[in-house]
N, CA, C and O atoms as CSV, one atom per row, in Angstrom:
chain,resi,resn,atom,element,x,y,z
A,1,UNK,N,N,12.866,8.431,17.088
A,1,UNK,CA,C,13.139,7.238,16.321
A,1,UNK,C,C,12.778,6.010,17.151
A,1,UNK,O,O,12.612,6.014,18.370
A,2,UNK,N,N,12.685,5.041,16.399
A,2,UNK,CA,C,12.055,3.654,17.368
A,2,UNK,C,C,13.031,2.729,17.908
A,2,UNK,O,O,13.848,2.447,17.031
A,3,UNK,N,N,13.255,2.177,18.950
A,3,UNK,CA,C,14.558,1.216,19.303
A,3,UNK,C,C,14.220,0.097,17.916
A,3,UNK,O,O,13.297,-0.512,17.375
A,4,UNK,N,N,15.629,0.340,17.826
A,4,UNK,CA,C,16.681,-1.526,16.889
A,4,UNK,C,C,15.960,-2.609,17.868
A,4,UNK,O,O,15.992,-2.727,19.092
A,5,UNK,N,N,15.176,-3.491,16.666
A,5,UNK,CA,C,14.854,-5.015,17.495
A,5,UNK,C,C,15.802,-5.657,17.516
A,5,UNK,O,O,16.034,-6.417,18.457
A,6,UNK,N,N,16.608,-5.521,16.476
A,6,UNK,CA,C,18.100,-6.649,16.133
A,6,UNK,C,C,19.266,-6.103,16.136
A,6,UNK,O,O,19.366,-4.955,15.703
A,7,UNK,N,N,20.059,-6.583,16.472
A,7,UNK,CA,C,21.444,-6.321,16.751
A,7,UNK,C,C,22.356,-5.878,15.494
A,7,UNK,O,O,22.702,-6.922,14.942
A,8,UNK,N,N,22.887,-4.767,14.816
A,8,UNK,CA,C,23.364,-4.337,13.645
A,8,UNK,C,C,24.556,-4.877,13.363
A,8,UNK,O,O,25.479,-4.644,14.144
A,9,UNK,N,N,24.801,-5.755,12.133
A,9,UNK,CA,C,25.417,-6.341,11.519
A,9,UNK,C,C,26.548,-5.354,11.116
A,9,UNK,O,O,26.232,-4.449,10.344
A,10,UNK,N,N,27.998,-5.440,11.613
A,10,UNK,CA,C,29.156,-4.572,11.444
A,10,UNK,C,C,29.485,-4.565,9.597
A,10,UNK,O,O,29.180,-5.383,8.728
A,11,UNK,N,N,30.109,-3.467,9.546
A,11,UNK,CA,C,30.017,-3.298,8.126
A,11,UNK,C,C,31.188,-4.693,7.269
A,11,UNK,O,O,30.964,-5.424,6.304
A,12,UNK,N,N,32.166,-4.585,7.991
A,12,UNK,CA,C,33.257,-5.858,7.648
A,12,UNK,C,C,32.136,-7.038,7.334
A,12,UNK,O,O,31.795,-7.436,6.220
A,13,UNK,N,N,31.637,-7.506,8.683
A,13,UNK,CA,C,30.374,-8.517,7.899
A,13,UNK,C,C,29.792,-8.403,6.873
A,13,UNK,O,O,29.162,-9.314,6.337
A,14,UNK,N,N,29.926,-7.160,6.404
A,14,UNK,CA,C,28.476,-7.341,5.284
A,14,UNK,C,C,29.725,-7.560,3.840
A,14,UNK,O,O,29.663,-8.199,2.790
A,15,UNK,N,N,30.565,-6.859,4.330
A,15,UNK,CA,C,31.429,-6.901,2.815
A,15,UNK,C,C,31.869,-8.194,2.670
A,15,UNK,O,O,32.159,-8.470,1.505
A,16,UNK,N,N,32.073,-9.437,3.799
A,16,UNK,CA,C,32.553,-10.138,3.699
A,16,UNK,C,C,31.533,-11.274,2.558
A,16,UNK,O,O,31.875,-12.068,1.682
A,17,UNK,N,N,30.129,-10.838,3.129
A,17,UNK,CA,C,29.167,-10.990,2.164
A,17,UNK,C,C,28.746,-10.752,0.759
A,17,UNK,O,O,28.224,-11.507,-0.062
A,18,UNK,N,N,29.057,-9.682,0.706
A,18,UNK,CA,C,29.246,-9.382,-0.736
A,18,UNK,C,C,30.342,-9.772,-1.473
A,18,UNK,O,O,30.363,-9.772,-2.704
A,19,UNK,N,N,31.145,-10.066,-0.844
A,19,UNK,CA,C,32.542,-10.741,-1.739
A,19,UNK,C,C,32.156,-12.018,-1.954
A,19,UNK,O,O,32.329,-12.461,-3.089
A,20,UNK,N,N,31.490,-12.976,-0.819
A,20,UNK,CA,C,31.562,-13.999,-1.222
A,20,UNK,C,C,30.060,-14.259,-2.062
A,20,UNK,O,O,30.048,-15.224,-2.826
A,21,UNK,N,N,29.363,-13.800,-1.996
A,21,UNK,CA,C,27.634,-13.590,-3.016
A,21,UNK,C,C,28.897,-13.506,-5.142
A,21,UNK,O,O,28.946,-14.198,-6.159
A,22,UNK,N,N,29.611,-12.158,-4.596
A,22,UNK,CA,C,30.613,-11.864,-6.061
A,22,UNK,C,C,31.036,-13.003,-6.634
A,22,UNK,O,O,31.024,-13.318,-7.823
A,23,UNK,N,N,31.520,-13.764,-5.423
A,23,UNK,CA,C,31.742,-15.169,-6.275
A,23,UNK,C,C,31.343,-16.386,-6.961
A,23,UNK,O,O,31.943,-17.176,-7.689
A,24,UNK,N,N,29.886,-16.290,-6.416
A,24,UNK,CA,C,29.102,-17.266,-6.808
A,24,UNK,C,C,28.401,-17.706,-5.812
A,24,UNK,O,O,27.571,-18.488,-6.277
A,25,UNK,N,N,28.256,-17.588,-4.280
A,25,UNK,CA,C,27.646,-17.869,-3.630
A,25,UNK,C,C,26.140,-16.956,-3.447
A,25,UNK,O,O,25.929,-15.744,-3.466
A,26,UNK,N,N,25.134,-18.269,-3.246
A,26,UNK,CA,C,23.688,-17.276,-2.928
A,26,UNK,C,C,23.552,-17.161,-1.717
A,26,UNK,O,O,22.572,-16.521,-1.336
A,27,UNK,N,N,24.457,-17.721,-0.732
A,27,UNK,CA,C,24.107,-17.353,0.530
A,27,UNK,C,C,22.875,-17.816,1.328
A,27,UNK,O,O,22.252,-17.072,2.086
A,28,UNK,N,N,22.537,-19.278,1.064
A,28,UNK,CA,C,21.345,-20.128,1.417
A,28,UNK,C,C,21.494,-20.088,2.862
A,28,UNK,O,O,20.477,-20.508,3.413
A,29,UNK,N,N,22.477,-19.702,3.727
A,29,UNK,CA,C,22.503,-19.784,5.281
A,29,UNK,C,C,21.297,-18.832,5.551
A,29,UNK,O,O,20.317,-19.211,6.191
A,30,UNK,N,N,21.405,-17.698,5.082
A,30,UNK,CA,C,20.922,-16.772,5.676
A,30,UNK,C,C,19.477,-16.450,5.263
A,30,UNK,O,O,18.993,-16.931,4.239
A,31,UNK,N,N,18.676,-15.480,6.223
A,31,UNK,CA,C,16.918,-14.952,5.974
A,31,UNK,C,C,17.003,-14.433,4.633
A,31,UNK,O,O,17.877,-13.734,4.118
A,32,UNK,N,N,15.802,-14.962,4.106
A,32,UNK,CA,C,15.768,-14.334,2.767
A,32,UNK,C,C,15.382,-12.801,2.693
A,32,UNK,O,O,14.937,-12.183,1.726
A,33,UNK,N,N,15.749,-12.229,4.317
A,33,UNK,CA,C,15.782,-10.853,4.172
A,33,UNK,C,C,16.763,-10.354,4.096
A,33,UNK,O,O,16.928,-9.333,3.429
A,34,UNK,N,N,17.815,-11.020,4.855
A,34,UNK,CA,C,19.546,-10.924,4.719
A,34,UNK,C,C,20.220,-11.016,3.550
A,34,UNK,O,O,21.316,-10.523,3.279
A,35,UNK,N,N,19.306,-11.859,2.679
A,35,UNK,CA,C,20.246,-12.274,1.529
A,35,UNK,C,C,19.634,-11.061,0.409
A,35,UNK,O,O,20.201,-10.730,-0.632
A,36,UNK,N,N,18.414,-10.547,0.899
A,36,UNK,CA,C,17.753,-9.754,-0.324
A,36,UNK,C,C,18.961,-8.554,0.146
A,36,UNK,O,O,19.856,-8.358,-0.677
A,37,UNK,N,N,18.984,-7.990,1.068
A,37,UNK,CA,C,19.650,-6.981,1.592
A,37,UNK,C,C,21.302,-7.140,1.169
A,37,UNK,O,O,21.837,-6.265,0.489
A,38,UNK,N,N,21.746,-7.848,1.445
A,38,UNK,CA,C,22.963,-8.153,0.677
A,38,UNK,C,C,23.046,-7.847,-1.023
A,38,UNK,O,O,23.822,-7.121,-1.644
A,39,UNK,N,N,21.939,-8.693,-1.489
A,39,UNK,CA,C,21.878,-8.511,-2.600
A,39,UNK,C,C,21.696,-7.138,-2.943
A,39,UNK,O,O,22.648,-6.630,-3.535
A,40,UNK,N,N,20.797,-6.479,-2.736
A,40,UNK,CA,C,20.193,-4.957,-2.868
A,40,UNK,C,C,21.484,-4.098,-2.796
A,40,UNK,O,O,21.797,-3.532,-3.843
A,41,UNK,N,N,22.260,-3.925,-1.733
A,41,UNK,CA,C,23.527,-3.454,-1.798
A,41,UNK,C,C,24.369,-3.861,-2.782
A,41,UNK,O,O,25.278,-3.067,-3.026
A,42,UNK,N,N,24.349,-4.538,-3.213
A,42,UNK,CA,C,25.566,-4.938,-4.511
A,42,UNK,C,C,24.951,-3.877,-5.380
A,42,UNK,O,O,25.498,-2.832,-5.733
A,43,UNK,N,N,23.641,-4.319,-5.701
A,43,UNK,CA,C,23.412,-3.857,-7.127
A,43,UNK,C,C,23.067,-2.013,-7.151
A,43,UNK,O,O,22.811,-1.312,-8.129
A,44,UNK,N,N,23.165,-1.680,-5.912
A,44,UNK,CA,C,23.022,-0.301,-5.535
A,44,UNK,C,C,24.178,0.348,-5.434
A,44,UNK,O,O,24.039,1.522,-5.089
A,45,UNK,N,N,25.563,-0.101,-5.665
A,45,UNK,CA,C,27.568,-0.202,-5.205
A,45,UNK,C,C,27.381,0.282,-4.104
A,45,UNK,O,O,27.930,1.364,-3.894
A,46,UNK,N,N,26.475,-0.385,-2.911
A,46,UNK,CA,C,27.213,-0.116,-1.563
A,46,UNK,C,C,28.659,-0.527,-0.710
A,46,UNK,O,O,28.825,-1.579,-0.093
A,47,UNK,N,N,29.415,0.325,-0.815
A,47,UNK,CA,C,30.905,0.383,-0.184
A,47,UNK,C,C,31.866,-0.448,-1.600
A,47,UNK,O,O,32.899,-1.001,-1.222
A,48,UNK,N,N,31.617,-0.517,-2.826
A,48,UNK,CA,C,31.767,-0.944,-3.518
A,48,UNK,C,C,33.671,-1.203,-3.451
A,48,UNK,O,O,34.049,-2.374,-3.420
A,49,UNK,N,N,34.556,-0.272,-3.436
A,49,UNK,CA,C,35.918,-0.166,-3.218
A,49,UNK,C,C,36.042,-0.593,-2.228
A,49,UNK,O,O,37.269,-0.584,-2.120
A,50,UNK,N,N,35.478,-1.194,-0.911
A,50,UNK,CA,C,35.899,-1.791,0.160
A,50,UNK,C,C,35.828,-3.432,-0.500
A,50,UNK,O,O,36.740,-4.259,-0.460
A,51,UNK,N,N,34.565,-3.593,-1.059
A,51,UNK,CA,C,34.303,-4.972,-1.399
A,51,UNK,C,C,35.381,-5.454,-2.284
A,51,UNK,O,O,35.990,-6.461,-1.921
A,52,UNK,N,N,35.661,-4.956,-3.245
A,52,UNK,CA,C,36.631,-4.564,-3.784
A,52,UNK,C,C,37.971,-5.167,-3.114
A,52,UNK,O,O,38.343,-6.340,-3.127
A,53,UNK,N,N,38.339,-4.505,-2.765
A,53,UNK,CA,C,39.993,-4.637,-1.674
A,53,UNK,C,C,39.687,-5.570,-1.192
A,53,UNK,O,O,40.288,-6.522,-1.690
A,54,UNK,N,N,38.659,-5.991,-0.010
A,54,UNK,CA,C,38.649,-7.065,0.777
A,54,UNK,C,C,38.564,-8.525,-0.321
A,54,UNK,O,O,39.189,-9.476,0.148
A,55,UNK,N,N,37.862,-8.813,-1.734
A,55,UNK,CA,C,38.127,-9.660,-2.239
A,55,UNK,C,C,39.023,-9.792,-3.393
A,55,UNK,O,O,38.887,-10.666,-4.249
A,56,UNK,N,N,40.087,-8.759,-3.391
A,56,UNK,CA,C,40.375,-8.853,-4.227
A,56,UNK,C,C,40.048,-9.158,-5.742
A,56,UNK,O,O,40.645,-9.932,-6.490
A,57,UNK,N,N,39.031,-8.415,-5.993
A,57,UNK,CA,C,38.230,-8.770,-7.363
A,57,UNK,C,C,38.565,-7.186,-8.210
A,57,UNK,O,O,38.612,-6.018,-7.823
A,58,UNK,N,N,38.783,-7.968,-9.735
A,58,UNK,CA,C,38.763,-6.447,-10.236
A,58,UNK,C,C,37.434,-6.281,-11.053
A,58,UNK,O,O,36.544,-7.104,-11.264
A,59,UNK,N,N,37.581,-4.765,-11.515
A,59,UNK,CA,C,35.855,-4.306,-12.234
A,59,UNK,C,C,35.806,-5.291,-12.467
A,59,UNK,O,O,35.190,-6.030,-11.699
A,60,UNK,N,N,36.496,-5.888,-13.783
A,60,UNK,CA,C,35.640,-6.768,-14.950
A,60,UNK,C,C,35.033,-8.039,-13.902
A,60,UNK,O,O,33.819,-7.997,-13.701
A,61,UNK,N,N,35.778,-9.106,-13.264
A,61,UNK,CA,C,35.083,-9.831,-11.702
A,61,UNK,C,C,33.938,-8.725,-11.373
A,61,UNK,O,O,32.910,-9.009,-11.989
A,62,UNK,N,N,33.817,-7.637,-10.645
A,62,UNK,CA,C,32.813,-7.193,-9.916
A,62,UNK,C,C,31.841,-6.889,-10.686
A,62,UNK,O,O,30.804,-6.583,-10.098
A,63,UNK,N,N,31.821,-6.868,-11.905
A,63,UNK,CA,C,30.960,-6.660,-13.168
A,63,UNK,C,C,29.828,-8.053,-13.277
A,63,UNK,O,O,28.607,-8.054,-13.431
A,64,UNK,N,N,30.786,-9.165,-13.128
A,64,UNK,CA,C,30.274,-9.952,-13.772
A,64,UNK,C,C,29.524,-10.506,-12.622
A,64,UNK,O,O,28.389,-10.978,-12.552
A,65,UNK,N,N,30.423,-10.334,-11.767
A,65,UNK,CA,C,29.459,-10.749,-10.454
A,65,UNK,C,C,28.019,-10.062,-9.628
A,65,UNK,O,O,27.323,-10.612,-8.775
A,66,UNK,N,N,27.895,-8.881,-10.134
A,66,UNK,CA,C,26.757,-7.980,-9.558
A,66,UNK,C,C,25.977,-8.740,-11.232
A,66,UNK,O,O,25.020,-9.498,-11.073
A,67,UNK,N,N,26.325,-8.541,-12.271
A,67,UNK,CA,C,25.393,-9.249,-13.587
A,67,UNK,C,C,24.763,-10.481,-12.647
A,67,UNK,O,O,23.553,-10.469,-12.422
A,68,UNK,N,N,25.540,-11.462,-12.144
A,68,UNK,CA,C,24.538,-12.632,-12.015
A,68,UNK,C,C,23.671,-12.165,-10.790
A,68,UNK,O,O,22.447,-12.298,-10.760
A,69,UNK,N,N,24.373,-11.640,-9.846
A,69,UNK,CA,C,23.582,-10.982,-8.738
A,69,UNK,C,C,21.671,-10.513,-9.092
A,69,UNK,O,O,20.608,-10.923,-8.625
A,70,UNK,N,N,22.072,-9.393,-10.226
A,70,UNK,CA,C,20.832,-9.200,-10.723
A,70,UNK,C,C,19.731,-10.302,-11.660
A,70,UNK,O,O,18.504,-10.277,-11.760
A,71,UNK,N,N,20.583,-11.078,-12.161
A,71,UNK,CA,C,19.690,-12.256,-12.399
A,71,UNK,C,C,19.078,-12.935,-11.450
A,71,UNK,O,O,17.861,-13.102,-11.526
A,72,UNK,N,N,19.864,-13.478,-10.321
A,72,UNK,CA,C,19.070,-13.952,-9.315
A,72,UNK,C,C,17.773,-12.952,-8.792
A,72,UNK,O,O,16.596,-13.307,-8.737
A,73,UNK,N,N,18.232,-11.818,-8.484
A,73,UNK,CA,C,17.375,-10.828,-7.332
A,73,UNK,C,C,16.203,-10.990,-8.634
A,73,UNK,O,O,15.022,-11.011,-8.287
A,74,UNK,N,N,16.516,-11.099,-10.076
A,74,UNK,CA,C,15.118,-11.143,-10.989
A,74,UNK,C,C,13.815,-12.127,-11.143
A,74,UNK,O,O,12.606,-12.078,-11.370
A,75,UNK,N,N,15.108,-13.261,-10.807
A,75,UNK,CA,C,14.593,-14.254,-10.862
A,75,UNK,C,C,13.474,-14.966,-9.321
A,75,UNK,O,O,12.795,-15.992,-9.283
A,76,UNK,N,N,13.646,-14.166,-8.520
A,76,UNK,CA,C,13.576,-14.304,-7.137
A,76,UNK,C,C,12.208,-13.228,-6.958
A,76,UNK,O,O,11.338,-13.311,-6.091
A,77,UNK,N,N,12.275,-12.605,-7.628
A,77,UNK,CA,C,11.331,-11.208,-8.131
A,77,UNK,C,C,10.002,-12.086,-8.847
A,77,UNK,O,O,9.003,-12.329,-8.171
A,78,UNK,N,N,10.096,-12.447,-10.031
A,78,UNK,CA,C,9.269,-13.250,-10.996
A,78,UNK,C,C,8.642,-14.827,-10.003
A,78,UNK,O,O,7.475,-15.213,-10.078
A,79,UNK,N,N,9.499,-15.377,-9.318
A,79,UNK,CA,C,9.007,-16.384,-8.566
A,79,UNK,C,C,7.759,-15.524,-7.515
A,79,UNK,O,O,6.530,-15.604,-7.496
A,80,UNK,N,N,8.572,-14.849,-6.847
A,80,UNK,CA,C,7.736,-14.627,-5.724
A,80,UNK,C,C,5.980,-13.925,-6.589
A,80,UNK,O,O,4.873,-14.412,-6.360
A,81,UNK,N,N,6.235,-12.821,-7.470
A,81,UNK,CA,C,4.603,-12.656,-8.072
A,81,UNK,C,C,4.682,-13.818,-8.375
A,81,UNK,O,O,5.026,-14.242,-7.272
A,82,UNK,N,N,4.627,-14.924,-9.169
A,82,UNK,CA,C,4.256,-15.993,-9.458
A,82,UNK,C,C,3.343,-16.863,-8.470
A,82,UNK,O,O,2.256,-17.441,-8.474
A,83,UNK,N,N,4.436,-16.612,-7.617
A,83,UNK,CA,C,3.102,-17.478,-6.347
A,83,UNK,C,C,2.261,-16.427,-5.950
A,83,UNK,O,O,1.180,-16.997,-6.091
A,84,UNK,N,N,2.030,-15.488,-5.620
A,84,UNK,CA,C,1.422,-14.561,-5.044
A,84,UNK,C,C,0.036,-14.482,-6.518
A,84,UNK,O,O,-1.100,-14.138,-6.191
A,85,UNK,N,N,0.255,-14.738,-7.627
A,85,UNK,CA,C,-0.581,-14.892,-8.297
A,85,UNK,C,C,-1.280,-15.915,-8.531
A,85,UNK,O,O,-2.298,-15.804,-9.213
A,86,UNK,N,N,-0.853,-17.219,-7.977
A,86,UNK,CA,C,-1.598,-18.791,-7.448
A,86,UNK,C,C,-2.668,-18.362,-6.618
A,86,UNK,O,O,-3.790,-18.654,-7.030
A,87,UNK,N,N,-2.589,-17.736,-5.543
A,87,UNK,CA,C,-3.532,-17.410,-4.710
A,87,UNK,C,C,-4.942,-17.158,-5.357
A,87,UNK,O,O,-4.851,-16.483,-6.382
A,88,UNK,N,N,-5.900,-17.435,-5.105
A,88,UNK,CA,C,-7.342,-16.733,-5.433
A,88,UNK,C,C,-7.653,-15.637,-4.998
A,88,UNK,O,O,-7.841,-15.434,-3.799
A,89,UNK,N,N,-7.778,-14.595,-6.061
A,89,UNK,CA,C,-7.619,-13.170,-5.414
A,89,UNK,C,C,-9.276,-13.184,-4.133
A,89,UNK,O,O,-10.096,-14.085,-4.308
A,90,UNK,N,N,-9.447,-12.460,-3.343
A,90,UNK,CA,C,-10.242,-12.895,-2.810
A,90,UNK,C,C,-11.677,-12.227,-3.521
A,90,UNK,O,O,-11.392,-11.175,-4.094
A,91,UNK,N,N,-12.982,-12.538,-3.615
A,91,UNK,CA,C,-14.363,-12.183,-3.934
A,91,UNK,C,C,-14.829,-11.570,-3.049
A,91,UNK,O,O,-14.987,-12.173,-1.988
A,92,UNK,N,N,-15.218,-10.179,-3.135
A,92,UNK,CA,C,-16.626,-9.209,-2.590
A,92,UNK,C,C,-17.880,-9.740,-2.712
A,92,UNK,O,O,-18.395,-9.607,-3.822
A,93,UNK,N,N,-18.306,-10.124,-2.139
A,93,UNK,CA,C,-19.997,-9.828,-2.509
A,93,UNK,C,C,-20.467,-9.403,-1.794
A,93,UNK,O,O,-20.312,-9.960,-0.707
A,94,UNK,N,N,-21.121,-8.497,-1.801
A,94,UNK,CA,C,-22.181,-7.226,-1.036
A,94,UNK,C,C,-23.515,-7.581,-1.056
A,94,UNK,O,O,-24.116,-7.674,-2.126
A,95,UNK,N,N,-24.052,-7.794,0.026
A,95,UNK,CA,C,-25.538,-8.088,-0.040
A,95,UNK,C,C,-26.677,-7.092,-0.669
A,95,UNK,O,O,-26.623,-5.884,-0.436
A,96,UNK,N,N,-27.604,-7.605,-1.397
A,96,UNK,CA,C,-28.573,-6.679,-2.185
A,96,UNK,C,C,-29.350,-6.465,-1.621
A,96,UNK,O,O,-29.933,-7.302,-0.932
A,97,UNK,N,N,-29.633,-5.347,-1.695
A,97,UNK,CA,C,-31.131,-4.898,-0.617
A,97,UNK,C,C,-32.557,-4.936,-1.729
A,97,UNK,O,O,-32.871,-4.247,-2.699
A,98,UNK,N,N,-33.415,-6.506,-0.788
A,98,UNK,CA,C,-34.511,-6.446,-1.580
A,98,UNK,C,C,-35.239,-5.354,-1.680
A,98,UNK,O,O,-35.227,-4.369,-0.942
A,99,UNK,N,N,-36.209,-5.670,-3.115
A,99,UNK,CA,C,-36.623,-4.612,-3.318
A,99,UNK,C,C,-37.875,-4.338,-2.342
A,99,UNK,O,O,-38.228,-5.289,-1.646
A,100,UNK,N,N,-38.656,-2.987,-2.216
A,100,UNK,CA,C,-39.718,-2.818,-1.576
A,100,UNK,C,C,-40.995,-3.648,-2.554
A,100,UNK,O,O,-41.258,-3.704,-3.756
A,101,UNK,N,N,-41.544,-4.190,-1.370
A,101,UNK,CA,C,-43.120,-4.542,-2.397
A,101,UNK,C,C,-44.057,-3.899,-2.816
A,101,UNK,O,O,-44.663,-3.316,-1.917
A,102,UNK,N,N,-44.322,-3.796,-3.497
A,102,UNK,CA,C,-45.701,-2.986,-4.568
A,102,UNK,C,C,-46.591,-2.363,-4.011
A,102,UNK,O,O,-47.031,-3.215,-3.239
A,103,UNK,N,N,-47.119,-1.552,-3.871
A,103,UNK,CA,C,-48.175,-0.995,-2.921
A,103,UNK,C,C,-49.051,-0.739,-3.916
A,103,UNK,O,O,-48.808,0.040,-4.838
A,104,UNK,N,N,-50.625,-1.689,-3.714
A,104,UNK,CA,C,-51.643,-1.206,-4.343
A,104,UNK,C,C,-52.165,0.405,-4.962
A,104,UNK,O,O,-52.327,1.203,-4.039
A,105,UNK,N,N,-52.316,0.717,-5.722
A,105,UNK,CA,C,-52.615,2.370,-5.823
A,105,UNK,C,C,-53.883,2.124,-6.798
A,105,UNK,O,O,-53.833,1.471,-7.840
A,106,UNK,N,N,-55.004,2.752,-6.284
A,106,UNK,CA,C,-56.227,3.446,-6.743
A,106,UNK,C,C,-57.239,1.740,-6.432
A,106,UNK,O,O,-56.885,0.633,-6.025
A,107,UNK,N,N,-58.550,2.306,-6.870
A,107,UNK,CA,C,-59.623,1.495,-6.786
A,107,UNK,C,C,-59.366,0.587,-8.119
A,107,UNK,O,O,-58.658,0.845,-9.092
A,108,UNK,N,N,-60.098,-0.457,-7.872
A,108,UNK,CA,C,-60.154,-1.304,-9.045
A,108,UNK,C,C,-61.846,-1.799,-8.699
A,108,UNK,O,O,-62.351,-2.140,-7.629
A,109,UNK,N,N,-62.411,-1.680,-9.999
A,109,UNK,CA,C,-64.005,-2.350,-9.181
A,109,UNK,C,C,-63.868,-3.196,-9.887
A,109,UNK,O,O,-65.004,-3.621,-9.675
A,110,UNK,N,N,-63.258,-4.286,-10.999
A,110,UNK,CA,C,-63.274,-5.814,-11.395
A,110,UNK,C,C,-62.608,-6.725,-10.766
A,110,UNK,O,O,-61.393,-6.898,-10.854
A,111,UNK,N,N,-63.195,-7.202,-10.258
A,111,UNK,CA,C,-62.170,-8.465,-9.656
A,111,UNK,C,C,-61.048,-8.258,-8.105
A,111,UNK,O,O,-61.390,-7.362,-7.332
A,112,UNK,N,N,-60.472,-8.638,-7.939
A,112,UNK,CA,C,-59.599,-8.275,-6.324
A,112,UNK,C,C,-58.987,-7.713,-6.747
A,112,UNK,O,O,-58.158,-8.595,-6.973
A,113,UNK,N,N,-58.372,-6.496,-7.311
A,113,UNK,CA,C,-57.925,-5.229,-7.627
A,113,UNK,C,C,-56.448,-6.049,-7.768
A,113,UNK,O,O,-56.066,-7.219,-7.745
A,114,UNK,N,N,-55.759,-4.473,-7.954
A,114,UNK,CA,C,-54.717,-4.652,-8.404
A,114,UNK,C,C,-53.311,-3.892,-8.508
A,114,UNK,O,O,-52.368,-4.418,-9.099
């Protein structure tokens, strides 16, 4: 396996995250890899009964809160192709190989042949 570049985020941290994402927060502090990852776990019920207990939220709360969750992660989804489709996809062009030139064939006796 390959060494951890980054230092692993304890699990209490992350729930503390997901409770507060449950509530309405998007979590603008953090890498929009942190926050996708946060997000991704909600909508996957990672440790779901811990998140749970630690915010005191019941289903119908954790319901409604993974619902907007997935609106964002959709909406965040549709932006990003969006720009990625601004771009100019890039153009091939392959160089043509001229053609060979004509090679005289047979006698001609009128004129400079042909």
């Amino acid at each position: 396996m390959g060494k951890q570049t980054h230092p692993r985020t304890p699990p209490e941290v992350l729930d503390a995250l997901r409770v507060q994402t449950l509530r309405g927060d998007k979590l603008g502090d953090l890498t929009d890899r942190q926050r996708e990852w946060v997000w991704r776990s909600l909508l996957k019920g990672v440790r779901r009964a811990e998140t749970m207990a630690l915010g005191g939220l019941s289903d119908d709360q954790y319901e409604r809160g993974v619902a907007r969750v997935r609106r964002w992660y959709a909406e965040r989804i549709k932006a990003f192709k969006a720009q990625r489709a601004k771009v100019d996809p890039v153009v091939v062009v392959r160089p043509v190989k001229p053609l060979p030139k004509r090679k005289r064939r047979g006698i001609w006796f009128f004129g400079q042949g042909g």
